[in-house]
N, C-alpha and C positions, 0 to 999 in steps of 0.2 A: 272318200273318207266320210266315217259319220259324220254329222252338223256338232257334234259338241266332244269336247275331251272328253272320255269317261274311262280312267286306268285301271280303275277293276275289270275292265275286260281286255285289257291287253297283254298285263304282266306274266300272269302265269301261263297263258297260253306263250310267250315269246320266250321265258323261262324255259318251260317245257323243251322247245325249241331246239334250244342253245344247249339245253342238259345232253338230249335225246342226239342231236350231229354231233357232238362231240367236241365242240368249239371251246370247251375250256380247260382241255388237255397240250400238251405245249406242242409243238407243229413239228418239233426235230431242225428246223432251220433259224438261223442267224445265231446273235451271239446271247448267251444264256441269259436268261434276266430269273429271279424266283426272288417271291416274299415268305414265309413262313408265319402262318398266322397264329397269332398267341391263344396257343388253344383254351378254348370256352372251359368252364366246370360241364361234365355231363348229366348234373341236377341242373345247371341253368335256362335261363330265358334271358332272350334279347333284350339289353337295356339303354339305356341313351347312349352309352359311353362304349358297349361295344356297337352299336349304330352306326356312332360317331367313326369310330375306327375301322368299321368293316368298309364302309365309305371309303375311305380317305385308301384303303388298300387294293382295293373294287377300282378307283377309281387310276392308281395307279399303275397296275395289272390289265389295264383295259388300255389303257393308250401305248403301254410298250409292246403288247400284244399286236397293234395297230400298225405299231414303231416297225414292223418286221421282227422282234426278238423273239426267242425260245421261250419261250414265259410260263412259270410253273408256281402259281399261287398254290400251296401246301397247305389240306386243311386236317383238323383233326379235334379232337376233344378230350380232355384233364380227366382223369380218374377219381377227383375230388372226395380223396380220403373221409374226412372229417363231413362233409356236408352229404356225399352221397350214405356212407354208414348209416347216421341218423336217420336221413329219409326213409330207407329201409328199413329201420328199425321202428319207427312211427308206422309205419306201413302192417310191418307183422305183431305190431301189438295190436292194431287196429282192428287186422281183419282173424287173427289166431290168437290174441291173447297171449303174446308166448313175446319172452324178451331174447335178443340174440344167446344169451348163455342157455337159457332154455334148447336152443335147436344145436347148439355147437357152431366150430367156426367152419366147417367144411359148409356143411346146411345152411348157415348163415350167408357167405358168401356166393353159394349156387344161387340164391333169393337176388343178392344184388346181382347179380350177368342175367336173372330173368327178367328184373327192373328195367334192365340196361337195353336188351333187346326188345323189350316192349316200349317201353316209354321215354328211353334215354336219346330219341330223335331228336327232342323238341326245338330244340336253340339251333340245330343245323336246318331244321324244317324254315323257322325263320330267315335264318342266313338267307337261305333263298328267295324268301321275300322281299330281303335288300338287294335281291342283282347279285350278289356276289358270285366272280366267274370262279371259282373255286374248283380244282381239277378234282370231283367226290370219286374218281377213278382211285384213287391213290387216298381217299381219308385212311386217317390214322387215330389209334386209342390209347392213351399210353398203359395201359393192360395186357392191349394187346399181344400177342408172343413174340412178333419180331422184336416188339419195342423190351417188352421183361427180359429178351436175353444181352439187349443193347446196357441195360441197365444193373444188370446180376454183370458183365463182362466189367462193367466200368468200376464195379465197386469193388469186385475181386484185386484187380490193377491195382485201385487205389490201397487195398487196405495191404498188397503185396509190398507197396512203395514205401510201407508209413503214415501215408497222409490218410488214412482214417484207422482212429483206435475208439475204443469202449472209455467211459471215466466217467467218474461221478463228479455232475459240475449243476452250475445254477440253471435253472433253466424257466421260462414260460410254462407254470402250471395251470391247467382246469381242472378244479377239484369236481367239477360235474362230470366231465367227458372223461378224466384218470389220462389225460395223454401232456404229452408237452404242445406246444405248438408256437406257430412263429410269431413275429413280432407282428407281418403284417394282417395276422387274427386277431390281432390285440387290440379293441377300442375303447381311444381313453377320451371320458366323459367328464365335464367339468360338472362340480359340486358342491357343497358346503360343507364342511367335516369341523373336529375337533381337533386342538393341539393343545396335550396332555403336557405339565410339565413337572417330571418327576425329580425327588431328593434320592441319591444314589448317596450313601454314607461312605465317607473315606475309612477304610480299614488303616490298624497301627496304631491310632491315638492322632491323626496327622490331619494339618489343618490348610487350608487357602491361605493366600499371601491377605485375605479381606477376615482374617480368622473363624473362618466355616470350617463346619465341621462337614459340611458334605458338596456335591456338586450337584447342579441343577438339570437335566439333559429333556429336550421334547420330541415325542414323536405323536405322532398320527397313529400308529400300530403298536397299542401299548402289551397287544399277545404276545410280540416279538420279545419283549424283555426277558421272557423264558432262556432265552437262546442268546442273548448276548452275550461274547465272548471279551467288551473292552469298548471303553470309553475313550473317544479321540477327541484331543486338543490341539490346536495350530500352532507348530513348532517356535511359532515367530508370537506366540499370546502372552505378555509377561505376567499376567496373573495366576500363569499356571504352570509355568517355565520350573519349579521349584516340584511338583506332582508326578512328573513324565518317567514313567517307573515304578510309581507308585501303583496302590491299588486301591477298589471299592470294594466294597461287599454288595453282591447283589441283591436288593429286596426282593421279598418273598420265596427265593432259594438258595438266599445265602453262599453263593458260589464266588469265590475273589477273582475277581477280574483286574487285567492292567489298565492304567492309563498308557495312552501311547500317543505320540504326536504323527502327525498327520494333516497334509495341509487339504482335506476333505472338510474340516473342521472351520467353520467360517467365523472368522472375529467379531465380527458384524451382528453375526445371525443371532438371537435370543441372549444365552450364557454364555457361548462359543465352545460347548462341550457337547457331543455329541453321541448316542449310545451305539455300537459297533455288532451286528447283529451278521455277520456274514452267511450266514445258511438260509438268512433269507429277503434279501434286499441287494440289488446287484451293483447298487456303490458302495456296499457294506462289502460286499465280495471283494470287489477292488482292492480297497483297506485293507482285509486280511490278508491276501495277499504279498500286499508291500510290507504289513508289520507280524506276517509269518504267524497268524492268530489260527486257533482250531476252528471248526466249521461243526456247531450246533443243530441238530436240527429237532424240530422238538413238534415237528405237524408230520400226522400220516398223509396220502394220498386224497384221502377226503379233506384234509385242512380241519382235523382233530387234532387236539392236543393227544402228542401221547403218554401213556405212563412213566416210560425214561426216555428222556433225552436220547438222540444219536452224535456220535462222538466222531470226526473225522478232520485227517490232515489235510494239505493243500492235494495231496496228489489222491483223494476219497481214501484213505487205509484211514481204519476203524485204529480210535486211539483208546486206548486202556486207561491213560493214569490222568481221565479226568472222570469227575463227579459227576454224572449224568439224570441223578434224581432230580423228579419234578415234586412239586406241591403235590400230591394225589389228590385236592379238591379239583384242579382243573384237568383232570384225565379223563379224556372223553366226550370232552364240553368242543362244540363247534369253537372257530377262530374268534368269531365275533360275541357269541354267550363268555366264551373266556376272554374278550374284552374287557365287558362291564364288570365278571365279576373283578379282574387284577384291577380297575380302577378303582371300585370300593374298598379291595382289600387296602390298595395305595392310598386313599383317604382316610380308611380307618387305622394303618399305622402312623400318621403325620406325613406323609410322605408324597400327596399331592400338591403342590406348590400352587397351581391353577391352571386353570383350563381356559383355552383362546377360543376364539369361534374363525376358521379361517377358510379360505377358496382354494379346494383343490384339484386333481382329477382323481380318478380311479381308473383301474386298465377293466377291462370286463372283455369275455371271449366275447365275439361276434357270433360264434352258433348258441353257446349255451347261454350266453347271458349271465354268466355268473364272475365273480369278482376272481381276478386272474392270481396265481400267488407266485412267487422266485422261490422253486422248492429244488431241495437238490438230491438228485435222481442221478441211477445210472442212466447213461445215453449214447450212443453212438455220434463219434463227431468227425467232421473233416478240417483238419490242419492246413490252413489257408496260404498262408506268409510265405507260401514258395510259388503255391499255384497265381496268389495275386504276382507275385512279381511282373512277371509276362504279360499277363491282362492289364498292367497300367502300361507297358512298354506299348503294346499296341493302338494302345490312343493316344499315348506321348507320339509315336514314330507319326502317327498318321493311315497305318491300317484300317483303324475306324477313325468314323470323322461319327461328332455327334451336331445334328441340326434338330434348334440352334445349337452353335457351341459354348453358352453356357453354361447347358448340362454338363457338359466336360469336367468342369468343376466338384460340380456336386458327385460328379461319380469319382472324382481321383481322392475327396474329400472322404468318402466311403472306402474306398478299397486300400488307404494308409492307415486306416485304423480302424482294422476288422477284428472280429473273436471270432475264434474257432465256431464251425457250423456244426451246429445240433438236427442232426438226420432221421434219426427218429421218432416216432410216433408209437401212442400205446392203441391201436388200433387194429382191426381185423380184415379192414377192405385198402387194401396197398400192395406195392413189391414187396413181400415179406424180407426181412434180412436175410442175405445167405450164411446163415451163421452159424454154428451146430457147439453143443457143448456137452461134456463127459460128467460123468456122477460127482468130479473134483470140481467142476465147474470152468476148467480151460476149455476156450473158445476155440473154435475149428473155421477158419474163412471157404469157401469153396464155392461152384458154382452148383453143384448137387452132393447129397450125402456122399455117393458113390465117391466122386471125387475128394471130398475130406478125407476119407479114411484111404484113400488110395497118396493121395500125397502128404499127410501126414503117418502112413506106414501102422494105422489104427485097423486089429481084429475086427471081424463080423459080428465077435460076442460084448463090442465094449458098447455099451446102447448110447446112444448118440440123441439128442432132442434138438429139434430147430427153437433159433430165436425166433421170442414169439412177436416180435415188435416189427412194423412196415415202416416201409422210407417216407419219409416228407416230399408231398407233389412235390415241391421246389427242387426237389434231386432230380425225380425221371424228366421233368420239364425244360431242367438245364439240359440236356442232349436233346433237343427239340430239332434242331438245325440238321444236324447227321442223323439221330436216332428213325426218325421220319426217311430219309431216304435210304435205311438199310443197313446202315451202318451197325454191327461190325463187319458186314459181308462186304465186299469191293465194289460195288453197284452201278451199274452206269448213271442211275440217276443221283449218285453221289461224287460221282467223275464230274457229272455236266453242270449240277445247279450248287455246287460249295464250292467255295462260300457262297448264302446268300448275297441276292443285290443291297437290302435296306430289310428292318427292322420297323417298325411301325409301332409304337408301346406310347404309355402315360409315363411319367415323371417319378412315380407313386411306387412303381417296381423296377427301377435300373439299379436298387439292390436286390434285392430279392431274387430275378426272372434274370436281366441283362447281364449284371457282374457275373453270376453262378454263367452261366452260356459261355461268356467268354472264356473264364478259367480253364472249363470244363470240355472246352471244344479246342482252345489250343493245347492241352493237356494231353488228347485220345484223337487228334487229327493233323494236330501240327499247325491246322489254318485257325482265322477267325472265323467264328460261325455267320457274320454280316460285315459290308464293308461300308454302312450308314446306319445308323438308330437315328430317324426321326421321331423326334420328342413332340406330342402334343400335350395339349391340355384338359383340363376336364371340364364336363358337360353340366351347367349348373345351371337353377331356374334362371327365370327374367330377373328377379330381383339379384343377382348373384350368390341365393344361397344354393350347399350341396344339397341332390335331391336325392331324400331320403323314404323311405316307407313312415317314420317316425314322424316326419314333418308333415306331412302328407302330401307332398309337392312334386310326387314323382309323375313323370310322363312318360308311356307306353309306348315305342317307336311302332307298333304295329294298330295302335289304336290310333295315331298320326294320320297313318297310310291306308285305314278303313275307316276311318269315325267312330264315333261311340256314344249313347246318348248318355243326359247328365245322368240318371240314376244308374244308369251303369258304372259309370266312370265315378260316381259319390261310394257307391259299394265296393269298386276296386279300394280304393283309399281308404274307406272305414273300416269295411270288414273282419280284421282280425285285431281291432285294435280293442287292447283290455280296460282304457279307461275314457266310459262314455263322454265326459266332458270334453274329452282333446278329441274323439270323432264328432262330437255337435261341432265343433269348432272347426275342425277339420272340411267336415261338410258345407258348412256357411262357407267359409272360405273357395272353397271349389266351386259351388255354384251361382255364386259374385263370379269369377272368374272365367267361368263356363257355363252361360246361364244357357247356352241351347247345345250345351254338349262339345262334341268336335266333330267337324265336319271333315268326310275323307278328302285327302290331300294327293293321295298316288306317291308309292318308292321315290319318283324321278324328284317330285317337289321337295321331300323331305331331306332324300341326299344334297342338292343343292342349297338350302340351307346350311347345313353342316358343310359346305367346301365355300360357300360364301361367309361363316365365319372358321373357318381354320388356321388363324394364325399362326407363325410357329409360337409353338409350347404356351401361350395363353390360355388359360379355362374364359370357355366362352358361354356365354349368358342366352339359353335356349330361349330367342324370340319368334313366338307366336305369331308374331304381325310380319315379320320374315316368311316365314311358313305359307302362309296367306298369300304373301306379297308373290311368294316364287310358284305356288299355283295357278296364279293369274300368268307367271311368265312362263308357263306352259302351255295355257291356253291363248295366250297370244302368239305363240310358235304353231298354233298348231292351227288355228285360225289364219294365220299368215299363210301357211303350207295350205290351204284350203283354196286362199286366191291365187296363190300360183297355181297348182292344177287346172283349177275350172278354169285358167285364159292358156293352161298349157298344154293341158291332155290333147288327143286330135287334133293338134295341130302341129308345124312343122316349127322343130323348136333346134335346128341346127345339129342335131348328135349325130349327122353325116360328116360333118367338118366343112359344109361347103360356107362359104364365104358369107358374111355377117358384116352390119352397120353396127355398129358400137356408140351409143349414145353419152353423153356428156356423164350424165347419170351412171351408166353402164361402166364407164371407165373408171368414175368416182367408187362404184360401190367394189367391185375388184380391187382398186388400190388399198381400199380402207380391208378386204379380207385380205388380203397378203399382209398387212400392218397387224391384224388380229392375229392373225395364226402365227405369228413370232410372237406376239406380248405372250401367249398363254403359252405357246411349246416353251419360253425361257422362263416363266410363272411356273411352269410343272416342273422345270428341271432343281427353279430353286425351293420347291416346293410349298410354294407362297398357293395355297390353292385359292383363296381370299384374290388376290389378283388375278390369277385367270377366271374366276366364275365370277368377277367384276367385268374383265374385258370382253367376256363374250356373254354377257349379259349387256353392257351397254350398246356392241356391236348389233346383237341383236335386235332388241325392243327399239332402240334410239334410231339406229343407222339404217337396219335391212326393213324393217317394218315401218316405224313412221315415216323414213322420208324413200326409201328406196323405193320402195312398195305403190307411194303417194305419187314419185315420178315417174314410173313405169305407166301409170295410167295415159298421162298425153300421149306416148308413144302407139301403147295399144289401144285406144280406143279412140284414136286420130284418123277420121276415112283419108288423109291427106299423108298422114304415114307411109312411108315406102316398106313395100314386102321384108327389102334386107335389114329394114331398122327394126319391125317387129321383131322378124326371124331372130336377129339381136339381142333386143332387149327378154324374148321369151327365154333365150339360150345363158342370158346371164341370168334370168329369177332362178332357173332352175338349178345351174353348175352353182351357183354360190349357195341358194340353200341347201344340193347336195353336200360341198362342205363344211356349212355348217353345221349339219347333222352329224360330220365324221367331228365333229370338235364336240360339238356336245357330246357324243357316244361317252364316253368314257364318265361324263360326270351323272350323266340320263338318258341309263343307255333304250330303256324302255320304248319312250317315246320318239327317241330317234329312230331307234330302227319300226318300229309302226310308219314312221312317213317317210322313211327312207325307199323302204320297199317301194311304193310308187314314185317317189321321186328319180328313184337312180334309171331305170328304163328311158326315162326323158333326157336324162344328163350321158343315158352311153355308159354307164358303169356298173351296168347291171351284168351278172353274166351267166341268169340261169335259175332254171328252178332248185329250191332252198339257197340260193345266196344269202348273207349275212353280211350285214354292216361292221359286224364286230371283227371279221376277219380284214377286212379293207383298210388301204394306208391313210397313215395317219398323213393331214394335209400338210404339205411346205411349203412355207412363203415363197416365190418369188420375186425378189428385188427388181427385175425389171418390168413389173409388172404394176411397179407401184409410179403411181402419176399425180407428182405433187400438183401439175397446174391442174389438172380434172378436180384437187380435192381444194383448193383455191376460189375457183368456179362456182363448185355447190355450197361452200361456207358460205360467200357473197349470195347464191341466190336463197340459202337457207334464211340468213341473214334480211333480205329486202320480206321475205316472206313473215317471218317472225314480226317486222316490224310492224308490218298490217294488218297482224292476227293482234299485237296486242295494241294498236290504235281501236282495232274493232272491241275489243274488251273495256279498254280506258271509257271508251263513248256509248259503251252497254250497246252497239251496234250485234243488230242479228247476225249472224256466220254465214249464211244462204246470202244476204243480201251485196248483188253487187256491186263495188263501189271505183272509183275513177280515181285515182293514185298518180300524181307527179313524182321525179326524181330530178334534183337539182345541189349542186355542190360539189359534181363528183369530177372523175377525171377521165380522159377518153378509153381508160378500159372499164370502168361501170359503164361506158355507153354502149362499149362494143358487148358487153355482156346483157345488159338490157335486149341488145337487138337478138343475139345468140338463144333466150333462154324468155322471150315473151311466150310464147303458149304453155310453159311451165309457170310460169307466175301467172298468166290468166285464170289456167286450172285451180293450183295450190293455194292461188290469194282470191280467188273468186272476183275477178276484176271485169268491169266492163272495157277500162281503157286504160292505158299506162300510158303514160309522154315522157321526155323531157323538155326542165325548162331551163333554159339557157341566161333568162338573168331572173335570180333568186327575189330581189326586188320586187319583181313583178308576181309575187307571190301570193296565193289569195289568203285568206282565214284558214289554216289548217290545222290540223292534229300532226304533229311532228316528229319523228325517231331516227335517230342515225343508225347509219350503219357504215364507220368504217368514218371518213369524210362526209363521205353521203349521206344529206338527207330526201329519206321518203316522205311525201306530207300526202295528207289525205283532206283534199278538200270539203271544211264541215256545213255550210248551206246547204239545205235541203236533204239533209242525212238525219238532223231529229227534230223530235217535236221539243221547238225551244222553252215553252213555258212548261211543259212536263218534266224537261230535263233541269229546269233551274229548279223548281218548287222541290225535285228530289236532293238535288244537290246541298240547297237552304236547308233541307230535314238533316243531312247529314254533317254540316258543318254544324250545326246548331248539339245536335247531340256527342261532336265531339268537344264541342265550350263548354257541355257540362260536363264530360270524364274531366279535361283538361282540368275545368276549375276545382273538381275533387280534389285533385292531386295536388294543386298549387293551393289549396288550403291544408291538407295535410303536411303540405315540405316547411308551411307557412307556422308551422306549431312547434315552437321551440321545445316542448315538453320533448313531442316525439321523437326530433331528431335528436334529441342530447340522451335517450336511454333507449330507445330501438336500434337493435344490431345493427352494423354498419352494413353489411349485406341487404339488409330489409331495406332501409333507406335508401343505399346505391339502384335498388330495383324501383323502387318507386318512381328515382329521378329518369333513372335509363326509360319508365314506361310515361313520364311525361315528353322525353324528346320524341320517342316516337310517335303518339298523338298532335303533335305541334308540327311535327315532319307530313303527318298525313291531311292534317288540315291546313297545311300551305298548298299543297298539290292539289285538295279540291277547291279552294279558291281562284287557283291559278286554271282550274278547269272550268269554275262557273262564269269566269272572266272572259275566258275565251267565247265559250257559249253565248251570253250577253251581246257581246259584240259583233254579233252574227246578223 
């Protein structure tokens, strides 16, 4: 093995590896195990969060793999409507000048599948830089053709059932992009706004119970006034209990509106009258609904005012016998130019009450950036309230179990009060709808033209047009589970791996991704598409803020695992940012925090971080100094596996089976692996991964390396050793770090199998040229293998050892220098142990001589430490130079008289303590006991000294 860890040379060649044998296709034997991995966007790159999760999938996939199961990690990648579209479209304005309308949508779309095959790698290129065993035999696109006819099958069914029809309803508008989109593209940003508060005159002659002649109502969106249909009061308000019925006149279009009671109307809030705008506000929607009001809508697709109003019932039919004239000054004016001017014009007739200054958010699209509107659109929707039924019965019964369970909650929270799912998109790169419609405009469902007119009994001459609108990824993505193995064909690999075993997601999509799955796969399968959704958390900096591009706090999982210098890593972050002040700021910030860049850390170190914090469903706070910490404990693995070989290789290390001494040590450090490998198989099963890359990180660094490691040496390099105890002792360095490399595999699989390969030849488990570690069983404890008195023994000798390491520290004694050590207090098994385990403590403690002494009394001047009953003393004449050790000792008591007396003249100040936080205070006093604690202890050590 090289002298130093270096995993840029290992990864992709062992990658390679594992791609090329074939080792991450399922083997056909034991009982099926499969994950399903939430397919990436095919515009994206690797980001903490999918790191995070590819990990935690990777690493579950690897050990049932190990487990003997069938294991069929499923990968594949999202069609990412909305973000690949643009991409492309940026792309051909770029290099052609030409916008998609420009080329048509046939031409249009040929550009995106040359995108796709050219450059649409990227994120699985990565994938594999994380290890992930992912069977790429079998990826999948949701574009794909198996997958569009899983998808055109499913919608046909549904729309045959009922459960999807056409309607004009409220929906998530982009006046940029002209499509609808889902909630979860919706990012709402806190802000500062206004709150408008307008005089709406009572029509009649009719006055308030306070003798007003009008009502007061506030909005934020004073464009919306176009469109209001009615003013709502809280049925239970008695200031208004007399009006309900009544009506206003609208300002500036003069249109009589009702009052209607409605307990949306908050008593509390402002006036407690409220203006009722249903066509474009989706608690105004609600309202209409319950008080049966028309639906307004008074903005185009670009979010213009338009010239007339749009007039429509609860069910979209267009209504006739209302008045749908606008003011023609704001025809054609954007939403927010007809803003300002309706506020002026509301000032200049009397009819601005005032204006609040208040904190609010705004929704804005996450691709376009632009302010999101509730506009009401025709849309294709799916009819939920039959399909949810099922989908709560199976996490009520226990079909799915959610870890932890309580996300249970929040998803039964969701799926009791859903609205119909809006499926469309105004978009050109999707599953087109299958929908065809005639010169009348009745809609045709089918799976091709051909078919429309063949089951609706339609001529060749009636000419037919497809809808032009594609599905919402959240459609094709919900058949993720069956769609991916073949489904609707009978497949075997839909026989063997459905349901999945678990589900792997954030919190963020178990509506969006998980509820739509479940519906949608008992619906078209019968089964559930997982029989666990483990719930994690999200990946957010040290400080626990989200890491965002906007904040500039983001980290690059592949700049992690190769380094990056700071200007490089300053210009990822500044780069595209439009406002130089927040990149100077940005940039200071990142080079304080990364004043020499990032140094590479290797896949193995980074995923181990991410499964040392995995808690269930907590968002975990990405630590740095973790990171650090866990490439150190790679290279202490690997440096460990360094000194086994060089005392193992050529020489005769028992992998004939022939007969072996087993050393105290020997039997300690096997008891303690058989104790590891249940903590961490019953830490995976509960998927506490935090616990198992605790326990075999402790097992590791604490247990096989510093002390195992430490006690192997008397054995072997004792000329007084016998052949069978080396043969022994060499036989367990090497079978137990071969299992421990089978325990790490799964969390780091990299650097295990690099030292595995040499290690297993020694242990007998090797079986050949291209073996893999990854195919070999996962370890199991042995219960009788475990030897409480062996682990008794080494606590006790750990224990006399410790004590003399830190007598040697208390007395600023050299580590080399050896020193003569009594033991007295104890009881006749400290002696027999004494006598058992003297050339381990001569080695370990660096001793010239150990004794016992049998009356304590007779004890000289020592430096003192128990262990147990027992104390160890280390007799101190002749050990220092005593006026060097006093004159330091006087410097250091001396310097702690003057913290101490700071502090007791500060506690001593009544000012302070009666107006400094009680927090500040309580620290100050906590940090005088501990000064007073530490300078008893050097007194009490220069006392000793003295007396010498």
């Amino acid at each position: 093995m090289d002298k130093t860890y270096q995993p840029e040379q290992i990864e992709n060649r062992w990658y390679q590896r594992w791609e090329e044998d074939g080792h991450f296709a399922p083997s056909g034997e034991g009982e099926p195990y499969s994950i399903m991995i939430p397919p990436p966007n095919v515009t994206g790159s690797l980001h903490m969060g999918h790191a995070f999760q590819d990990t935690i999938m990777d690493t579950l996939t690897r050990w049932r793999r190990m487990q003997g199961r069938n294991t069929l990690w499923q990968v594949g990648t999202d069609h990412a409507g909305i973000a690949t579209q643009m991409l492309v479209e940026r792309k051909v304005a770029a290099e052609e000048g030409k916008s998609r309308h420009d080329l048509g949508r046939e031409a249009f779309t040929d550009k995106i599948w040359e995108w796709k095959h050219e450059s649409g790698g990227h994120i699985t290129r990565q994938l594999r830089r994380m290890g992930a065993s992912v069977d790429w035999s079998r990826e999948r696109f949701t574009m794909d053709d198996g997958f569009y006819k899983a998808v055109q099958e499913v919608f046909v069914q549904l729309f045959d059932k009922g459960l999807i029809y056409r309607g004009k309803r409220l929906v998530n508008w982009d006046p940029t992009l002209h499509t609808a989109i889902s909630d979860l593209e919706v990012e709402n940003r806190d802000q500062q706004g206004q709150f408008w508060h307008f005089r709406y005159p009572l029509a009649d002659g009719v006055t308030t119970e306070a003798g007003l002649d009008h009502l007061v109502v506030a909005t934020t969106r004073p464009e919306t006034l176009l469109g209001d249909s009615a003013v709502a009061v809280n049925p239970e308000d008695p200031r208004y209990a007399s009006l309900i019925g009544k009506f206003v006149d609208l300002p500036l279009v003069g249109r009589r509106i009702p009052i209607v009671a409605d307990e949306h109307a908050d008593m509390e809030k402002g006036s407690g009258c409220v203006k009722i705008t249903p066509a474009h506000d989706f608690n105004d929607y609600e309202v209409g609904k319950r008080c049966e009001l028309p639906l307004i809508n008074v903005f185009s697709r670009d979010a213009v005012i338009l010239e007339r109003a749009e007039a429509f019932d609860l069910q979209g039919r267009p209504l006739s016998d209302i008045d749908t004239s606008l003011p023609s000054a704001y025809a054609g004016l954007s939403r927010f130019e007809a803003r300002e001017r309706i506020v002026a014009d509301m000032e200049t007739a009397g009819l601005l009450e005032r204006t609040e200054t208040v904190n609010n958010t705004l929704p804005f699209g996450d691709r376009s950036g632009d302010v999101i509107e509730p506009y009401l659109t025709d849309q294709w929707f799916v009819a939920v309230e039959n399909l949810a039924k099922p989908a709560i019965a199976a996490v009520e019964n226990g079909d799915i179990e959610f870890v932890p369970k309580n996300y249970e909650n929040m998803y039964f929270s969701w799926m009791r009060d859903l609205q119909d799912w809006c499926i469309s998109r105004q978009l050109w790169w999707g599953h087109r709808i299958p929908a065809w419609y005639d010169a009348e405009g009745n809609v045709y469902v089918a799976r091709t033209e051909a078919e429309a007119r063949d089951k609706h009994g339609l001529p060749a001459d009636v000419p037919l047009t497809q809808d032009e609108d594609v599905l919402d990824t959240w459609f094709s993505s919900g058949l993720w589970t069956f769609g991916t193995l073949g489904w609707p064909e009978k497949t075997e690999a839909l026989e063997t791996f459905h349901p999945s075993s678990v589900l792997v997601t954030g919190f963020d999509i178990i509506f969006f991704w998980v509820a739509r799955m479940i519906m949608l796969t008992l619906e078209f399968t019968g089964e559930v598409p997982f029989k666990q959704v483990y719930v994690h958390g999200l990946v957010r900096d040290g400080q626990g803020n989200k890491m965002s591009k906007s904040k500039g706090n983001v980290l690059d999982p592949i700049d992690l695992i190769d380094g990056i210098d700071l200007e490089s890593l300053v210009e990822k972050r500044t780069g595209n940012m439009m406002q130089p002040q927040k990149a100077k700021a940005i940039a200071k910030a990142t080079r304080q925090e990364f004043p020499e860049g990032i140094e590479p850390h290797g896949t193995d170190a980074l995923r181990f971080t991410f499964l040392s914090q995995a808690t269930t469903g907590r968002d975990i706070k990405f630590d740095m100094g973790r990171l650090d910490g866990y490439r150190n404990f790679c290279n202490k693995l690997w440096n460990a596996s360094r000194y086994v070989l060089m005392n193992a290789e050529g020489q005769d290390c028992g992998a004939d089976g022939s007969e072996v001494e087993l050393s105290l040590a020997d039997r300690w450090i096997i008891s303690r692996l058989q104790q590891t490998e249940a903590q961490v198989t019953r830490a995976m099963e509960e998927y506490r991964f935090d616990h198992a890359s605790q326990a075999l990180y402790e097992f590791i660094w604490n247990e096989y390396c510093d002390w195992y490691l430490e006690l192997s040496k008397p054995v072997l390099w004792d000329d007084d050793a016998t052949p069978e105890s080396q043969r022994g002792t060499r036989r367990t360095l090497v079978r137990v770090l071969e299992a421990i490399l089978r325990l790490a595999h799964p969390m780091m699989p990299y650097i295990s199998e690099e030292i595995w390969q040499r290690v297993a030849p020694l242990a007998g488990t090797y079986r050949g040229e291209g073996d893999s570690l990854m195919v070999h069983a996962w370890p199991e404890a042995d219960e009788a293998r475990v030897d409480e008195a062996a682990t008794r023994n080494i606590e006790w000798l750990k224990g006399v050892i410790v004590a003399i390491r830190n007598i040697r520290a208390e007395l600023n004694i050299a580590p080399g220098k050896p020193l003569a050590a009594l033991l007295t207090k104890g009881d006749a098994t400290d002696r027999e142990r004494l006598e058992a385990n003297r050339p381990f403590l001569a080695k370990l403690a660096k001793l010239e001589r150990l004794d016992w002494l049998d009356d304590p009394a007779a004890a000289p001047l020592a430096a003192t430490q128990l262990v147990g009953d027992m104390e160890v003393l280390v007799p101190m004449a002749g050990l220092i130079d005593k006026e060097a050790e006093l004159a330091r000792l006087a410097k250091e008591i001396d310097k702690q008289d003057k913290l101490i007396g700071g502090i007791e003249k500060k506690l001593g100040n009544e000012s302070f303590v009666a107006k400094a936080p009680e927090a500040v205070v309580q620290k100050e006093r906590d940090k005088l006991d501990d000064l007073s604690a530490n300078r008893r202890l050097l007194v009490e050590q220069r006392d000793k000294i003295a007396a010498l």
